[in-house]
N, C-alpha and C positions, 0 to 999 in steps of 0.2 A: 297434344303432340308438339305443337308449337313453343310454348316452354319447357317441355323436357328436352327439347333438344335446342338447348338456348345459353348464353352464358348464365341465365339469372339461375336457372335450376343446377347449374353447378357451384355456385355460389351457397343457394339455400341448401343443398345435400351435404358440402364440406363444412357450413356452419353448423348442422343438426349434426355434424360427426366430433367439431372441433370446440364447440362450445364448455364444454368440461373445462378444459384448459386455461380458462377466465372464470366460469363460477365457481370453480372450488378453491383460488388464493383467495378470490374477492370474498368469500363466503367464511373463509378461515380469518383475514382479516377484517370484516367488519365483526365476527365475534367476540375480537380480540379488543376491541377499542373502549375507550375509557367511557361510561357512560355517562360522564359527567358533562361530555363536552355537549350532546345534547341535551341536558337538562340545562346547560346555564343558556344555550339559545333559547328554550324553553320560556326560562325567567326571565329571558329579556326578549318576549312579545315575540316569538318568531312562530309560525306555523309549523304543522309536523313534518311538511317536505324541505322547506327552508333550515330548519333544525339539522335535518338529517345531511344534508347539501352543504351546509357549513360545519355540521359537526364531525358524523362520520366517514361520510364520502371523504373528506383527504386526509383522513387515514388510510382508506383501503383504494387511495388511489392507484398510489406503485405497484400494490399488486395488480390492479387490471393493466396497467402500461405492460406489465412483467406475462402477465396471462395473454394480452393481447397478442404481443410479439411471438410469443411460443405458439398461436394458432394460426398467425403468418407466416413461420418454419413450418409448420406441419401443412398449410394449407399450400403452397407454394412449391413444396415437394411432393406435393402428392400426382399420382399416376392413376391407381382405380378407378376413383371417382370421374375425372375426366375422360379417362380412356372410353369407358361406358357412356356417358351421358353425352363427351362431347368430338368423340372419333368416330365410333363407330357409329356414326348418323348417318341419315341423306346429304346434310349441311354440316358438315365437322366443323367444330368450336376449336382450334387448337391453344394449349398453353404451353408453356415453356417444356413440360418434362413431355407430353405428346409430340410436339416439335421434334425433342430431343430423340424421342423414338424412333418419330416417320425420317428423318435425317439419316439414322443409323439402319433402318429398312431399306432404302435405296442404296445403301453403299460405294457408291460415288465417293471419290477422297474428297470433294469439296464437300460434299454431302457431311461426309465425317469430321472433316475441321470445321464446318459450322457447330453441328453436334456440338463437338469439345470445348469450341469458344462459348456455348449457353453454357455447359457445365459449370465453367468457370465464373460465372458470370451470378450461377444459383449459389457457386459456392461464397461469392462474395457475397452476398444478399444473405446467407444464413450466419458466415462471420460478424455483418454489424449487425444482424437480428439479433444474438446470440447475448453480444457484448452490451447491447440495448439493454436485452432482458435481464440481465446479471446488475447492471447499473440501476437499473427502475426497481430490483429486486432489494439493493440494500440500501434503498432511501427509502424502507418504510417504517414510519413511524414507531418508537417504543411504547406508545399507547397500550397497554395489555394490561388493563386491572379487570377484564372480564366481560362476559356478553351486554350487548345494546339494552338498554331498557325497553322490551316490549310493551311494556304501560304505554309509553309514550307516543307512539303510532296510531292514528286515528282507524277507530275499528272500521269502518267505510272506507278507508285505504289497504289495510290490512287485507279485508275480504274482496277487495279489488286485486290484491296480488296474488291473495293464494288460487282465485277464479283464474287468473291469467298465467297462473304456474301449471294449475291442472290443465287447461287449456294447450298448454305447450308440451307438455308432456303427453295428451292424447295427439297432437299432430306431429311431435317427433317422433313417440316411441311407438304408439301402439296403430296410427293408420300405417306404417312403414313395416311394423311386425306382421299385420295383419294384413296387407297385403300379399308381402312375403309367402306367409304361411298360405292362404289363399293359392296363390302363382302354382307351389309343391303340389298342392293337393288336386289342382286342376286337370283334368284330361286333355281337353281341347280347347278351342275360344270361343266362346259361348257370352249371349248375352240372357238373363243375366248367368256369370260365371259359377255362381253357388248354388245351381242346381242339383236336388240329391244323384242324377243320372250324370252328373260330371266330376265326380265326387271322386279319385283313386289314391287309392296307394302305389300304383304302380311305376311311380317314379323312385321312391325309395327301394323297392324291390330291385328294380336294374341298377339307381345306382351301389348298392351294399353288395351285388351280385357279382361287381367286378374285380377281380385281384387288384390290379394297380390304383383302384379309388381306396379301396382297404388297406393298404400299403402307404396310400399318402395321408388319410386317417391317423394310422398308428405313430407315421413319423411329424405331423402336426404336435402330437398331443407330447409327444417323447422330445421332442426341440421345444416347447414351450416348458415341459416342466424342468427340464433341464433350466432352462433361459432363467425362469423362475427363483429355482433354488441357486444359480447363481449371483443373482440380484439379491436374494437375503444373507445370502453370505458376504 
């Protein structure tokens, strides 16, 4: 309880959300980089992490610079995650957009010109994020004759990463799914919770049972696919 209702757990909840945002330029460009650049560290006596640390790492540097920045906007704007973990506590965490909130909740005019002076304050903080990430985005390398040589990578490193990949993937996705799914299906509080006698459906059944959650269902799905096929067009 004590970390969940802490800065560090809203920190580790908006990283496990924001984290995409960095692996996949950095993942796009180190595909893209010349493999030569490690093979010639290679030939001249460097190790496979040295290799990789002089060769490809500054090629897909700007992308992480450019990833980073983009999960500092996202993270920095965000409301959910904090409202949850760090408002609605015994000991409320506040940041800037819950600030911006509890400010605008009291409605006090000074209450409100504070408000408005953080707005401002977010908006400038995403302007030079912004312009950060666009500038670290086109200082990246023309490096692209095709993917890293995986020969090269010590298979004892190799199997070091893909264990710490899988690793991160059961405590991102699947303790957080399964808890999740766990929480719905629960009746009561129970220890332990996954008792076949605690076991319902009965949450899904009230909530499908009510018009206005049916209703914001249908307009969910109908504004995203909308949103959607505007973005492809």
């Amino acid at each position: 309880r004590d970390f969940v209702e802490s800065a560090s757990s809203l920190a580790w909840v908006l990283g496990l959300s924001l984290y995409p945002f960095v692996l996949l330029p950095t993942r796009a460009a180190l595909e893209s980089a010349d493999p030569s650049l490690e093979e010639a560290a290679r030939i001249g006596g460097a190790g496979p992490i040295r290799s990789f640390v002089t060769g490809s790492l500054p090629v897909a540097a700007p992308a992480i610079a450019a990833g980073t920045l983009t999960a500092f906007l996202g993270a920095i704007s965000a409301f959910g995650v904090p409202y949850l973990l760090g408002m609605a506590t015994d000991r409320p965490v506040l940041v800037a957009t819950t600030r911006i909130y509890q400010a605008m909740s009291l409605g006090a005019e000074a209450d409100v010109r504070s408000s408005i002076a953080m707005c401002v304050l977010l908006l400038v903080l995403a302007f030079a994020a912004t312009f950060a990430a666009e500038r670290a985005a086109r200082a990246r390398s023309l490096s692209t004759k095709g993917r890293g040589p995986r020969a090269l990578v010590a298979p004892g490193l190799t199997r070091a990463a893909t264990a710490s990949a899988w690793a991160f993937v059961f405590v991102a996705v699947a303790l957080p799914m399964g808890a999740t799914v766990l929480a719905a299906l629960t009746a009561r509080s129970a220890d332990p919770p996954w008792g076949a006698d605690n076991l319902t459906l009965s949450q899904f059944t009230t909530v499908l049972g009510k018009a206005d959650t049916r209703a914001a269902l249908l307009h969910s799905a109908l504004l995203a696919t909308v949103s959607a096929t505007l973005i492809v067009v």
